[in-house]
C-alpha positions, 0 to 999 in steps of 0.5 A: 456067038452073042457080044455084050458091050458094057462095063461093070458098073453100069447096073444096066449092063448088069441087068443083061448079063446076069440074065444072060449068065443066068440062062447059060448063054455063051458070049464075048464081053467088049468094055464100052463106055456111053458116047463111045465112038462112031463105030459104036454109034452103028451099033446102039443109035443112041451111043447107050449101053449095054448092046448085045450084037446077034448073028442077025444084027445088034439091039440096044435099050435093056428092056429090048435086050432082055425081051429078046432074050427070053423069046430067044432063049426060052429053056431057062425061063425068066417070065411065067408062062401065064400072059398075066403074070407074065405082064405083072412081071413086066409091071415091077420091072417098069416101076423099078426102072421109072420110079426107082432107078430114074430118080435117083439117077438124077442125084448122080451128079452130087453123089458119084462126081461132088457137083451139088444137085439143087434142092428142087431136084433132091425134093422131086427125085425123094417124092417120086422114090417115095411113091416109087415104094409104095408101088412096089409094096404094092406089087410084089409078093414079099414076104409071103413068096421068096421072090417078088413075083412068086415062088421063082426067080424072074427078070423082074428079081433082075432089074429090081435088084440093079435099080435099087443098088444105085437107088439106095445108094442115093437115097443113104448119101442124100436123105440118110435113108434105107430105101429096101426098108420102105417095102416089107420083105425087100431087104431079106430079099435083097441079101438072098439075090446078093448071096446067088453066084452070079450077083456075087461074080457081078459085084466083085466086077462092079467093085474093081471097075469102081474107082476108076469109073468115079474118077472118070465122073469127076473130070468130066 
C-alpha cells in the first residue's frame, strides 16, 4: 500500500492527497514534519514534505509526486489526453506554484510566526503575486468553463487551490488584499472547490492541525 508523509497544514501535503483521494487510491498517512530525523532524510533527500513511499522506493517533491501518480494511476484522469492541453494544464500549475504560493511564501515569517519581513521583501512578493495574476487571467479558462482548464477538473484545479489558500491569506494580512478578486471567475471557482468533499475533509484537518502548527512557528 502507498504511504504518504506530511501534515495537514502543509498545502503542499495537500495537493498529493486530494489527488490521491480523488483517484480512490488506498494508503497509509504518517505525520511528518520538515527536517525530520535521519530516517526521514532516507527518504525525501531534502528532509521536505510530502513523500509518498511505493512498492518501488519513495519519491518526493510534489510536482513528481503528482506526475507519477497520474502515469500510475491513470483510471481517473487529471490531465487531458491532448499533449497540448496536457501541457497548458502543466503551465497553470507552474505559475500558481512560482508566481502565486512562492511569493507569498516569503510573507510566512510576519503572518503565521509575528517576525517582521522587511518592506523590501513585502514590495518583491506584491510585485511578483501581481503578475502572478495577471498570468493567470491569462491562462485560465474562467468563467467561460467551470474549471480553469475546461469543462473538467484537472491537477491544475489541484494545485491552483492549495497555493492560493496560503497566498491569499498572505496577501489579506499584508495589503488588505482579495487575491481571488484579481482574476475574473476565480472566486466562484474558489467556493465550487471548496464545496467538493474531499476539499471540505481536507480543511476540516487543516483547521484542527492549525494551532498547534502556529505555535510550533512561533518558538522557532
Amino acid at each position: 500500500m502507498l504511504k504518504l508523509y506530511g501534515f495537514a497544514v502543509s498545502n503542499y501535503f495537500n495537493m498529493v492527497k486530494h489527488a490521491m483521494l480523488y483517484k480512490g487510491l488506498m494508503f497509509d498517512e504518517i505525520t511528518t514534519f520538515p527536517g525530520a530525523d535521519s530516517a526521514y532524510i532516507t527518504k525525501s533527500p531534502m528532509g521536505k514534505v510530502p513523500c509518498i513511499e511505493t512498492e518501488q522506493g519513495c519519491l518526493a517533491e510534489t510536482s513528481v509526486i503528482l506526475s507519477y501518480l497520474e502515469a500510475a494511476y491513470p483510471e481517473k484522469p487529471l490531465y487531458p489526453a491532448d499533449a497540448f492541453q496536457r501541457a497548458k494544464v502543466n503551465e497553470i500549475m507552474k505559475v500558481a506554484e512560482l508566481y502565486i504560493e512562492l511569493p507569498a511564501r516569503r510573507l510566512f515569517p510576519e503572518v503565521l510566526a509575528g517576525k517582521v519581513v522587511s518592506d523590501d521583501i513585502k514590495a518583491e512578493s506584491r510585485e511578483t503575486l501581481t503578475k502572478g495574476c495577471k498570468a493567470l487571467a491569462a491562462l485560465i479558462q474562467l468563467p467561460e468553463s467551470p474549471y480553469v482548464a475546461g469543462d473538467s477538473m484537472s491537477m491544475a484545479d489541484i494545485v491552483l487551490r492549495y497555493a492560493l489558500i496560503p497566498a491569499g491569506m498572505c496577501a489579506h494580512a499584508i495589503y488588505q488584499w482579495d487575491l481571488v478578486a484579481e482574476v475574473p471567475g476565480l472566486a466562484q471557482w474558489s467556493k465550487r472547490m471548496a464545496g467538493q468533499d474531499i476539499s471540505q475533509q481536507l480543511d476540516k484537518a487543516n483547521q484542527e492541525g492549525m494551532a498547534a502548527f502556529l505555535q510550533a512557528m512561533k518558538s522557532k
